[in-house]
C-alpha positions in Angstrom: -12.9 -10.1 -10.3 -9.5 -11.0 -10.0 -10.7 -14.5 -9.2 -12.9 -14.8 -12.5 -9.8 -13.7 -14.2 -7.7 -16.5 -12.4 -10.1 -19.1 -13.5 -10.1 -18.0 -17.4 -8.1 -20.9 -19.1 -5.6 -18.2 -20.7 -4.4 -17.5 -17.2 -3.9 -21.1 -16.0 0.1 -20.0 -15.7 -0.7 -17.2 -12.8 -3.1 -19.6 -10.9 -0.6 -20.8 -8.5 1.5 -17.7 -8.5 1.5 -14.8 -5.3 -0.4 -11.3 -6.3 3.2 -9.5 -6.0 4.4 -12.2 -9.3 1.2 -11.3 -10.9 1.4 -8.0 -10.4 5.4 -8.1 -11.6 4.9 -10.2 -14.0 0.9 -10.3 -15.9 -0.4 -7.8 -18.5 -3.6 -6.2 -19.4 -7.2 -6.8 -17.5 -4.9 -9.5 -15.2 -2.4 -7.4 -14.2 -4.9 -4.4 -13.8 -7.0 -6.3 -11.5 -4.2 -7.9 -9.5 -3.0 -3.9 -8.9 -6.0 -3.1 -7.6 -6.0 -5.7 -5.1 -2.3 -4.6 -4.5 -3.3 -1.0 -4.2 -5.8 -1.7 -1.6 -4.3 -3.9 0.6 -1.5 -2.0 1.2 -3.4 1.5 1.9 -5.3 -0.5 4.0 -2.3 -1.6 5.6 -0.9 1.7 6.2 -4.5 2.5 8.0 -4.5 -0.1 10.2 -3.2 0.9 14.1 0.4 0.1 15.7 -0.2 -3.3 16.4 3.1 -2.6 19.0 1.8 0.4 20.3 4.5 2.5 19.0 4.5 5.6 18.0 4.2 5.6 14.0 7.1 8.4 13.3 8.4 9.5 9.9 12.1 8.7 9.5 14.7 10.1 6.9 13.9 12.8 3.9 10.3 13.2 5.2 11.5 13.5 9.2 13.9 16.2 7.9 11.1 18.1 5.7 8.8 17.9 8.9 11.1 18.7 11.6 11.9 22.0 9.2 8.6 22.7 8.5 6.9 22.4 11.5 9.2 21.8 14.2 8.5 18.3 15.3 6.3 15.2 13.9 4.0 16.3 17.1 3.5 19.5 15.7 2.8 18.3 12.1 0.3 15.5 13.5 -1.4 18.7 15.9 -1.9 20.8 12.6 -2.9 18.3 10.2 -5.7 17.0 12.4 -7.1 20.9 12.8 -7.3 21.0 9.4 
């Protein structure tokens, strides 16, 4: 869709322009569209495995709010996959 939208003569401007300046910069059905594919791509992102094999730890605010909560980011990951 975000292709169809691309190709509509009102939108020549964004046709050469990268999803993150359309999404920064575009309005209405264009920018909605181009957020979407935004939106995706990075959760799918985040999904995707280590591709260095390391571990995937929290760091900062959330590390402290874990560590307090639960007593390690081993312990968190152990209880949230239980649930």
């Amino acid at each position: 869709r975000l292709n169809e939208l691309l190709g509509l003569p009102e939108h020549a401007a964004w046709q050469d322009k990268t999803l993150q300046e359309i999404v920064e910069g575009a309005e209405g059905a264009l920018f909605n569209q181009a957020a979407q594919v935004w939106n995706h791509t990075f959760y799918w992102h985040c999904l995707r495995p280590n591709p260095h094999s390391q571990k995937n730890v929290p760091y900062g605010t959330i590390q402290v709010m874990i560590d307090r909560d639960f007593g390690s980011f081993d312990a968190f990951r152990a209880e949230f996959s239980a649930a």
